[in-house]
C-alpha positions as CSV (number, residue, x, y, z in Angstrom):
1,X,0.0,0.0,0.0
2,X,1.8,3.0,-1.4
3,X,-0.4,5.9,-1.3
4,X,-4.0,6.7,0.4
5,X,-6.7,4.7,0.0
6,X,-10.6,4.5,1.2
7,X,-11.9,1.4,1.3
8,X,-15.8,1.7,1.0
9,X,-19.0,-0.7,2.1
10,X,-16.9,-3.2,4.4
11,X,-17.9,-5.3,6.9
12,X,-15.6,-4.3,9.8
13,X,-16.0,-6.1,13.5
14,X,-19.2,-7.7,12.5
15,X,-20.9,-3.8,11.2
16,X,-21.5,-3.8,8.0
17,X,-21.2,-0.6,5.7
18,X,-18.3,1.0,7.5
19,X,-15.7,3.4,5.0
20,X,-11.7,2.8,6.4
21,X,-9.6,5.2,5.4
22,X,-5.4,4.6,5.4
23,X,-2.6,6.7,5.3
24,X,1.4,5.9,5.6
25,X,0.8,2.8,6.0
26,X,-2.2,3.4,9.3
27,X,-6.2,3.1,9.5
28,X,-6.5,6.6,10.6
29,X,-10.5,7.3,9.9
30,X,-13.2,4.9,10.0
31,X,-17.4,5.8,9.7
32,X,-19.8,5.6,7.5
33,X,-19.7,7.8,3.9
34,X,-16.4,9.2,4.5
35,X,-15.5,11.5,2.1
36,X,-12.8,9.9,-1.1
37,X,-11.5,13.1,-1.6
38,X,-10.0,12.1,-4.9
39,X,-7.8,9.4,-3.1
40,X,-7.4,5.6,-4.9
41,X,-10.9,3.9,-3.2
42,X,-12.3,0.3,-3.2
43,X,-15.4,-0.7,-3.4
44,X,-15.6,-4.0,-0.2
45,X,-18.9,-4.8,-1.8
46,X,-20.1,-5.9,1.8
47,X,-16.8,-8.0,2.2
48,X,-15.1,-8.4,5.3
49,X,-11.5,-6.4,6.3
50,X,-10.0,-8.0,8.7
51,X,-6.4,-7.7,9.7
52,X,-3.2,-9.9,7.7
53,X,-2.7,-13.7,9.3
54,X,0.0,-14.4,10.8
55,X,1.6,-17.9,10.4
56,X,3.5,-18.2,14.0
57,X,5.4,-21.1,12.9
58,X,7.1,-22.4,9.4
59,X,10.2,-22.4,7.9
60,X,11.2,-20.0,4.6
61,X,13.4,-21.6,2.7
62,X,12.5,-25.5,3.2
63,X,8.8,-24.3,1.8
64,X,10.7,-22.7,-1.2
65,X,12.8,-25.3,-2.2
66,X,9.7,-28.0,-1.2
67,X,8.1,-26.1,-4.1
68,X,10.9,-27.7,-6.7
69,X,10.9,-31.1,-5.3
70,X,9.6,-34.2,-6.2
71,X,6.5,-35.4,-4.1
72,X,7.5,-38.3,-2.2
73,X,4.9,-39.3,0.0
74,X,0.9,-39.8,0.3
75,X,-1.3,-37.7,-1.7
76,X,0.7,-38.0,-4.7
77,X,2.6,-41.1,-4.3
78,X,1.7,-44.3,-2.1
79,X,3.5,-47.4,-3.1
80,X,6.6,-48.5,-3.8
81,X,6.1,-48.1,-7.8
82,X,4.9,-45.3,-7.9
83,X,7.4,-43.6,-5.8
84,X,10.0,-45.2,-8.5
85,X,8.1,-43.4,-11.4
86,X,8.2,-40.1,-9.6
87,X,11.9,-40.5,-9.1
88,X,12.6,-41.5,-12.6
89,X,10.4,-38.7,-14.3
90,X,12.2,-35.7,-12.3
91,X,14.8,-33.9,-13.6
92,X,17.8,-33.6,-11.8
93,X,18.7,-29.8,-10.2
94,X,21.9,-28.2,-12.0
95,X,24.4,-30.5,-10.2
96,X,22.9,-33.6,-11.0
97,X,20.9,-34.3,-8.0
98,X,17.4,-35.0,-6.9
99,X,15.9,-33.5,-4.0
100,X,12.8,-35.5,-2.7
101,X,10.2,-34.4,0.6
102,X,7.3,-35.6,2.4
103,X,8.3,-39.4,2.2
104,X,6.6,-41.7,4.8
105,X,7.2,-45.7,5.7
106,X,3.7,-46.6,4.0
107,X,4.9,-45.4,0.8
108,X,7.9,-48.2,0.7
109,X,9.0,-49.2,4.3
110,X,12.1,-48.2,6.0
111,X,14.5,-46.5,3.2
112,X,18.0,-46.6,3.2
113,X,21.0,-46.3,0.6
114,X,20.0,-49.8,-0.3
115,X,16.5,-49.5,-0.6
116,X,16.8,-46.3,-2.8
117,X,19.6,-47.9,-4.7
118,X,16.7,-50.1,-5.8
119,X,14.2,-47.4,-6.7
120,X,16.7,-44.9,-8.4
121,X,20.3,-45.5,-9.1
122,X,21.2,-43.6,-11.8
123,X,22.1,-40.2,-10.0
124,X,22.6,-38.6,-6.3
125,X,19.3,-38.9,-4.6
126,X,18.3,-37.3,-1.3
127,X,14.8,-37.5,0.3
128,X,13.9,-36.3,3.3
129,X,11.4,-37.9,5.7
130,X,7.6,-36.3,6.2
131,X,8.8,-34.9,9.1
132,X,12.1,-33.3,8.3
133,X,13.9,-35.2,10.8
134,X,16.0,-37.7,8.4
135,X,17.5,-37.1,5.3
136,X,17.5,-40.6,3.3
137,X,20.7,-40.8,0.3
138,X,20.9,-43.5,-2.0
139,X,24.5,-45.0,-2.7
140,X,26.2,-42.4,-5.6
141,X,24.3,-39.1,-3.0
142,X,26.0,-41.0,-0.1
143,X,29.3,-41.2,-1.7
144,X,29.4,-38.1,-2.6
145,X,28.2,-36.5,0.5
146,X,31.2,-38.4,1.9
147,X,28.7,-40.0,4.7
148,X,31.9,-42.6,5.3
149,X,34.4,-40.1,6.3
150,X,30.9,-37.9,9.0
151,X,31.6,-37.0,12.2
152,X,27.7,-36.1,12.7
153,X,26.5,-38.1,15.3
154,X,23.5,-37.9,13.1
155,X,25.0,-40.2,10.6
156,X,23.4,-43.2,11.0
157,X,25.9,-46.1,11.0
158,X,25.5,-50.0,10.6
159,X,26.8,-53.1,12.9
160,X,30.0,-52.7,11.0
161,X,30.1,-48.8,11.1
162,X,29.5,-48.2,7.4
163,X,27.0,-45.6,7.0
164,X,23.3,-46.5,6.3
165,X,22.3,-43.5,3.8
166,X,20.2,-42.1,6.7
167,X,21.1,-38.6,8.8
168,X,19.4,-37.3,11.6
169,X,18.8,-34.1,12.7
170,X,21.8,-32.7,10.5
171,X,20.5,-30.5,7.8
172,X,23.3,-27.6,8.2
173,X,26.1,-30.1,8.4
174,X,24.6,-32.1,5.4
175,X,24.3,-29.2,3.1
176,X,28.1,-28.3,3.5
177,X,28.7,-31.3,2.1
178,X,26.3,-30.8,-1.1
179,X,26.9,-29.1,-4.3
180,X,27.4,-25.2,-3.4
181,X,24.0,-23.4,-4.0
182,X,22.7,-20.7,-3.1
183,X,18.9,-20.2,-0.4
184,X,16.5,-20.7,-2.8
185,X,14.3,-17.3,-3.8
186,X,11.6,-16.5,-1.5
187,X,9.6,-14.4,-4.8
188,X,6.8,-17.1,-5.7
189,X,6.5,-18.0,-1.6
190,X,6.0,-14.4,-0.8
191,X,3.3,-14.1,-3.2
192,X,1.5,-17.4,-2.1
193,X,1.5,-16.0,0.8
194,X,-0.1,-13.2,0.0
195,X,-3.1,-14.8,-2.1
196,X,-3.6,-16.9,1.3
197,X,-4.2,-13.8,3.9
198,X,-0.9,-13.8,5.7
199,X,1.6,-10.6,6.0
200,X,3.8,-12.0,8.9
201,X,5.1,-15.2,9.7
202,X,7.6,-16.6,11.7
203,X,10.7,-18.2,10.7
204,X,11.2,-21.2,12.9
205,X,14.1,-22.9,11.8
206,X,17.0,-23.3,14.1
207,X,20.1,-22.0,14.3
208,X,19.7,-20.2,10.7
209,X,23.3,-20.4,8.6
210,X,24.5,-16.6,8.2
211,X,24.0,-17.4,4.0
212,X,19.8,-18.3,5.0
213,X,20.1,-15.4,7.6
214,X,21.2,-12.7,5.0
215,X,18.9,-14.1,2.1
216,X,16.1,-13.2,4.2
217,X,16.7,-10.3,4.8
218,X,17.6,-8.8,1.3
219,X,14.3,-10.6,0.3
220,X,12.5,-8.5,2.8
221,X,14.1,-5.4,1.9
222,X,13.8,-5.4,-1.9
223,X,10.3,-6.5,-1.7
224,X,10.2,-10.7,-3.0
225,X,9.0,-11.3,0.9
226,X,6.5,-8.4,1.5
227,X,5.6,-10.1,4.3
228,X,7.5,-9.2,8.0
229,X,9.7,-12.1,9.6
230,X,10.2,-13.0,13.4
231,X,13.1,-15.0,13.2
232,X,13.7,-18.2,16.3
233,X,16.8,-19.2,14.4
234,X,18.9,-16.1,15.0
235,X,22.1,-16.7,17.2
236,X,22.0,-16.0,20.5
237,X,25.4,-13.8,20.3
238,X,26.6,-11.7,17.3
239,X,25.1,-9.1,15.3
240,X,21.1,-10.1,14.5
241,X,19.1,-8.4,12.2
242,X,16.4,-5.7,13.9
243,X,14.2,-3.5,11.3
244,X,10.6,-2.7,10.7
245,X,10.2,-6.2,8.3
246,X,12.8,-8.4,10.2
247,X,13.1,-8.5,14.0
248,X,14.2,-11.8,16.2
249,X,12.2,-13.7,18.4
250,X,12.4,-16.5,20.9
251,X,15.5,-18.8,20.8
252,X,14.4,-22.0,18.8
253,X,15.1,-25.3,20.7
254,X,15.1,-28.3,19.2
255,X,14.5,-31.6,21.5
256,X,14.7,-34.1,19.1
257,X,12.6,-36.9,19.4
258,X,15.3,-39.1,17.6
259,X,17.6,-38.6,20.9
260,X,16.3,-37.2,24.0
261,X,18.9,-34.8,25.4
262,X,20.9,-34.3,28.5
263,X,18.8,-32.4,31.5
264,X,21.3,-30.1,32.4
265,X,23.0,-29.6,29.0
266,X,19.2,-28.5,27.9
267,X,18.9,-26.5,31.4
268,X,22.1,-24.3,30.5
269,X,20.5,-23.8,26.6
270,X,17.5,-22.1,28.5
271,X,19.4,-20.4,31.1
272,X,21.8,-18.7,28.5
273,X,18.9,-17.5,26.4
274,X,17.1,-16.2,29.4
275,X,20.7,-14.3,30.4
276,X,20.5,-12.0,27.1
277,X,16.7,-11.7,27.6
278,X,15.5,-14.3,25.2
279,X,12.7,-16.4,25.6
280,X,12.8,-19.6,24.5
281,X,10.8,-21.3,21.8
282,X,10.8,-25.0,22.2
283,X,10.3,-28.0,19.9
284,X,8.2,-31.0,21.2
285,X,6.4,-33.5,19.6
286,X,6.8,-36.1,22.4
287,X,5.2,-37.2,25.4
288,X,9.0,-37.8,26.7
289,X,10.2,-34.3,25.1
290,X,7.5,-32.1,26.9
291,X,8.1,-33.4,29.9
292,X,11.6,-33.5,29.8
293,X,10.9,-29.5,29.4
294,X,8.6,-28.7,32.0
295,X,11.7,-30.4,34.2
296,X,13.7,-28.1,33.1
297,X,11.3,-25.5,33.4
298,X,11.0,-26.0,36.9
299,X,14.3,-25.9,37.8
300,X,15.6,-22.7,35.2
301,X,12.2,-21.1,35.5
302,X,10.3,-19.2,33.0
303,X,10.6,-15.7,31.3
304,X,7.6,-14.1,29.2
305,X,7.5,-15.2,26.0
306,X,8.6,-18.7,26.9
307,X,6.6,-21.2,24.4
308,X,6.4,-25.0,23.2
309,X,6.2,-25.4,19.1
310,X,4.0,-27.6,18.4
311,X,2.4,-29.8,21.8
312,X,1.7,-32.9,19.4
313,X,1.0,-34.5,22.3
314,X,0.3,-33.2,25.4
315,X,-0.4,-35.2,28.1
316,X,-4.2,-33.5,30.0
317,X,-2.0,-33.5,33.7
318,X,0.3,-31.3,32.7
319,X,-2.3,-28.9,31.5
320,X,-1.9,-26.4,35.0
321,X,1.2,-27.4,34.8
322,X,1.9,-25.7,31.6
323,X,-0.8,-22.6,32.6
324,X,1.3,-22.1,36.0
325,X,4.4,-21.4,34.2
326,X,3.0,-18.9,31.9
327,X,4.0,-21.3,28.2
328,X,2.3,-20.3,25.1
329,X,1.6,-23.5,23.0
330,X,2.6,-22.9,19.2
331,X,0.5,-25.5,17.6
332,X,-0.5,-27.1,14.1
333,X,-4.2,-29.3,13.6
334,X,-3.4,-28.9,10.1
335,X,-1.2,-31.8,10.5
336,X,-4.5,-33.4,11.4
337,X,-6.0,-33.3,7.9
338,X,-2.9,-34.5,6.2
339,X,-1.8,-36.7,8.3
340,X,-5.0,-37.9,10.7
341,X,-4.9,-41.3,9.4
342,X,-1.6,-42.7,9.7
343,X,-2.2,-40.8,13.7
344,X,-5.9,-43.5,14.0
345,X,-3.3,-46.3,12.6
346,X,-0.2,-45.7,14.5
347,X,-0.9,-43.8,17.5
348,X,-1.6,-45.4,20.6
349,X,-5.0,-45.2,22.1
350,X,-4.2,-43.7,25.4
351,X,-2.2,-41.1,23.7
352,X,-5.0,-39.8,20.8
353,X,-6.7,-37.3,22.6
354,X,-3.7,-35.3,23.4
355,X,-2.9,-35.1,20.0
356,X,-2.8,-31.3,18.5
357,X,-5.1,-30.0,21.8
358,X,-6.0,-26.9,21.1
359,X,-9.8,-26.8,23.1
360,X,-8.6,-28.1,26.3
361,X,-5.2,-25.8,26.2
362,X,-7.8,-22.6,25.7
363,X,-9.7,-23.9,28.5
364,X,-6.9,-24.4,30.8
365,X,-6.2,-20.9,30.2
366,X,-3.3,-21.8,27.7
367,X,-2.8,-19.0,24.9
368,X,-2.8,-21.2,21.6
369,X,-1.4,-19.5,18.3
370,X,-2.0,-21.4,15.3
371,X,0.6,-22.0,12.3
372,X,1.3,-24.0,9.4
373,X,4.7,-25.6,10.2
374,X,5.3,-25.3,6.2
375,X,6.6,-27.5,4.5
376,X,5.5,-30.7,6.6
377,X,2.0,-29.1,7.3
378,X,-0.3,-27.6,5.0
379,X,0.8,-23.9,4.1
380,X,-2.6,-22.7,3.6
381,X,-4.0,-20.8,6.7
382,X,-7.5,-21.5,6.1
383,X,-7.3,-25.2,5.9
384,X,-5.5,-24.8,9.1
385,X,-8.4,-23.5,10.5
386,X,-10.7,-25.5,8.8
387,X,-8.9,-28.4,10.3
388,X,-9.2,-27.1,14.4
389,X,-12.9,-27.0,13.3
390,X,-13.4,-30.7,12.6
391,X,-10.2,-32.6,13.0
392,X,-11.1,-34.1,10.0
393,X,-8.7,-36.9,8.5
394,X,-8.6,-37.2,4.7
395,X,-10.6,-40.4,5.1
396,X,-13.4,-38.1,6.8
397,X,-12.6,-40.2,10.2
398,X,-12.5,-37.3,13.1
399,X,-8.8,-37.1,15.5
400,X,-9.6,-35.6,19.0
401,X,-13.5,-34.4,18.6
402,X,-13.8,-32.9,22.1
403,X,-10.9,-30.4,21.3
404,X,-12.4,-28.8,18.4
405,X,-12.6,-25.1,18.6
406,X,-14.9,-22.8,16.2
407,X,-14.1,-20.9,13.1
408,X,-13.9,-17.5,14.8
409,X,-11.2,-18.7,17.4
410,X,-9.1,-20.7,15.0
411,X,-8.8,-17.3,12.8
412,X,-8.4,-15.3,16.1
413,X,-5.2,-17.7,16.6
414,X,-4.0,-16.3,13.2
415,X,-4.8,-12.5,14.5
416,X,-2.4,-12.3,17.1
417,X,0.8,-10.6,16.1
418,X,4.0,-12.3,16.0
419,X,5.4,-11.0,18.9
420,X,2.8,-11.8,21.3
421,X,1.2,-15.5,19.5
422,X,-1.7,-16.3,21.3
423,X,-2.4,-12.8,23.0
424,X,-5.2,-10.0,22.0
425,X,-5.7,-10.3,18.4
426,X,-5.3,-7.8,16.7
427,X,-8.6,-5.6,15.1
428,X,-9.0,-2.8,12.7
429,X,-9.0,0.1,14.6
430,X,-7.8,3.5,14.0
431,X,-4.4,3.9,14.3
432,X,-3.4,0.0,14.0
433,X,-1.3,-0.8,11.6
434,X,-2.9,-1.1,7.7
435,X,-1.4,-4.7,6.8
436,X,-5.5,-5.9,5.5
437,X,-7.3,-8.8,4.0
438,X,-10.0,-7.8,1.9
439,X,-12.4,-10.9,1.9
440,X,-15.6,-11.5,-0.6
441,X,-18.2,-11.9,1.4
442,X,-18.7,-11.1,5.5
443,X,-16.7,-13.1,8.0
444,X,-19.4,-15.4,9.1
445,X,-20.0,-16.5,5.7
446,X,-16.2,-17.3,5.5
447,X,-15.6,-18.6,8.4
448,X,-18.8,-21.5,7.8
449,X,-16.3,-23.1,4.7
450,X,-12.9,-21.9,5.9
451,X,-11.0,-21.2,2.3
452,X,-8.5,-19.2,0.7
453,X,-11.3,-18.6,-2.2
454,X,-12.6,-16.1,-0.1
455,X,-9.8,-13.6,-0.1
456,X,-10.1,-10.8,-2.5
457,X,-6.8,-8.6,-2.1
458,X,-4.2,-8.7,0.9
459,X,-2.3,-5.1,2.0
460,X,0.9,-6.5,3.3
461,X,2.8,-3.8,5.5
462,X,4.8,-0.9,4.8
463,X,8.6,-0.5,4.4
């Protein structure tokens, strides 16, 4: 948004018929028939304003480059074959190798260099697991990766030490390893973005390279990422980035489900963060993982700002436990309606409803912010929403009914901003901030079939 501009006939706040007027980049007049004044105006035709989404949790430049892979894993390929054809029909990136994502054990068991040696020999092949724990290499990609000579203790090793093609946890030690290329452009993600509502989101990938770090932020400030970034990956020492469109956040955590890690090594992690005035922000997707954490918690204590990224499962007793120390929960129930099956097949009984909670975490007095956790869950924030509504699986079975949550608190979990996920949201007001969503038709009509369809034009923020 560049200049002036009256938008006219919006629903705003539930009143229909309200004129909004912005200037520099602020709502600064709202009321019925205000005057255009010659100014650029839009007609809302009874549409909704609202403010941008933000998407409190994905990760840049894994969703760009997932958007030039090949497909790896249930919807578009779900047996052994077919996963062979996709391989064989891709073309290989400038230095010859194949990047594959979203691959899962139903497709064609447990893969390692062997078992991909079977399915694609020809060329360096490197798939990464649905989600983004493991990187699987075939035989020449594990060669040349030099897996043999690894010092990761991610390297996954056979009886005889001899590497298995699989690699935990090790994504910035693998790719030092790969062809030199350069962070993939953010252009095409910053526009999706846009066309889906959202004008701030929240890198979450840890410990960002200085390379990923720096691409950001010239896509930010030459306009490919029009949306503003809260970085978690940022370095607790050194010079961080700090403007208008890029500002750090929490310190991202990862306790890795793969390899539980030491108490008080983790203990010192949180303490250090909290010593330069960092919150933390916390991976867990384990029962074992969250409470390893609130141990920790208890003995380091808690700072505001403090949060747990994603609570796939947690436990209903630790719900005051998690409410006395003040934790925001960073959660995703669009993994629900990708991945809500395989959860009825594989997840144990006792632990299904304390998958994804997001009812029973509001009611415990829990602030919940939603987010996409892109590329492993959905991107789009409306089939997030969509999904907190009914829990739905793809097979129309129902994960988790009693923590369903409505429409109009699923999008409020979009509303908040990024520095405070899961506190007021935010409103169009005079004087707040003019990053908008235009929407078709009024909110409730939106909000009874979440979807992106019904956005009509986003306002992303000002320089």
């Amino acid at each position: 948004m560049t200049g002036p501009l009256l938008i006219v006939d919006a629903e705003v706040g539930g009143v229909a018929g309200v004129d909004v007027r912005v200037e520099s980049g602020r709502v600064v007049e709202m009321g019925r028939g205000l005057p255009r004044r010659g100014i650029e105006s839009i007609d809302a035709a009874g549409g909704a304003l609202i403010p941008g989404l933000t998407d409190h949790h994905l990760h840049l430049h894994a969703t760009a480059a997932d958007a030039m892979s090949v497909r790896c894993g249930p919807p578009a390929v779900s047996t052994p074959d077919a996963l062979r054809d996709a391989l064989a029909a891709a073309p290989s990136d400038p230095a010859g190798w194949l990047r594959g994502v979203g691959y899962v054990e139903s497709v064609a068991g447990d893969l390692d260099a062997a078992a991909l040696d079977r399915l694609c020999p020809d060329r360096p092949v490197r798939i990464q697991h649905r989600s983004g724990a493991m990187w699987m290499l075939n035989s020449a990609a594990a060669r040349a990766a030099r897996l043999e000579s690894g010092d990761h203790p991610g390297v996954e090793r056979d009886d005889t030490g001899a590497p298995t093609g699989r690699v935990w946890r090790a994504d910035d030690w693998l790719r030092a390893r790969l062809p030199a290329t350069r962070p993939p452009s953010l252009a095409s993600l910053g526009s999706t973005l846009t066309d889906l509502g959202v004008t701030s989101v929240t890198d979450a990938t840890p410990d960002l390279a200085p390379e990923s770090q720096t691409a950001i932020a010239h896509a930010t400030a030459i306009g490919d990422l029009p949306q503003r970034v809260h970085l978690l990956g940022a370095p607790l020492r050194g010079p961080a980035p700090d403007t208008r469109r890029l500002t750090v956040g929490p310190y991202k955590i990862v306790i890795a489900d793969s390899g539980l890690p030491d108490l008080s090594t983790l203990a010192d992690t949180v303490a250090a963060a909290h010593a330069v005035g960092r919150p933390v922000a916390v991976h867990c997707v384990s029962r074992e993982a969250l409470l390893i954490l609130l141990v920790v918690f208890d003995d380091v204590g808690t700072i505001p700002g403090d949060r747990i990224e994603h609570g796939a499962l947690v436990p209903r007793e630790t719900l005051t436990r998690v409410a006395d120390l003040g934790l925001t929960v960073v959660t995703q129930p669009g993994f629900l309606c990708d991945r809500g099956d395989d959860y009825l097949r594989d997840v144990d009984d006792v632990d299904l409803p304390d998958l994804y909670r997001c009812r029973s975490l509001l009611d415990a007095g829990i602030p919940v912010a939603l987010s996409s956790d892109a590329p492993y869950g959905p991107l789009d924030p409306w089939r997030v929403i969509a999904a907190a509504v009914d829990r739905r699986a793809r097979s129309g079975a129902t994960v988790g009914p009693d923590e369903r949550i409505t429409a109009a608190t699923a999008l409020d979990g979009y509303l908040t901003p990024a520095t405070d996920p899961g506190g007021a949201p935010r409103r169009v007001e005079v004087g707040a901030e003019a990053d908008l969503v235009l929407l078709h038709c009024p909110l409730a009509v939106a909000l009874a079939a979440p979807s992106a369809d019904a956005v009509r034009r986003t306002w992303t923020p000002a320089g």
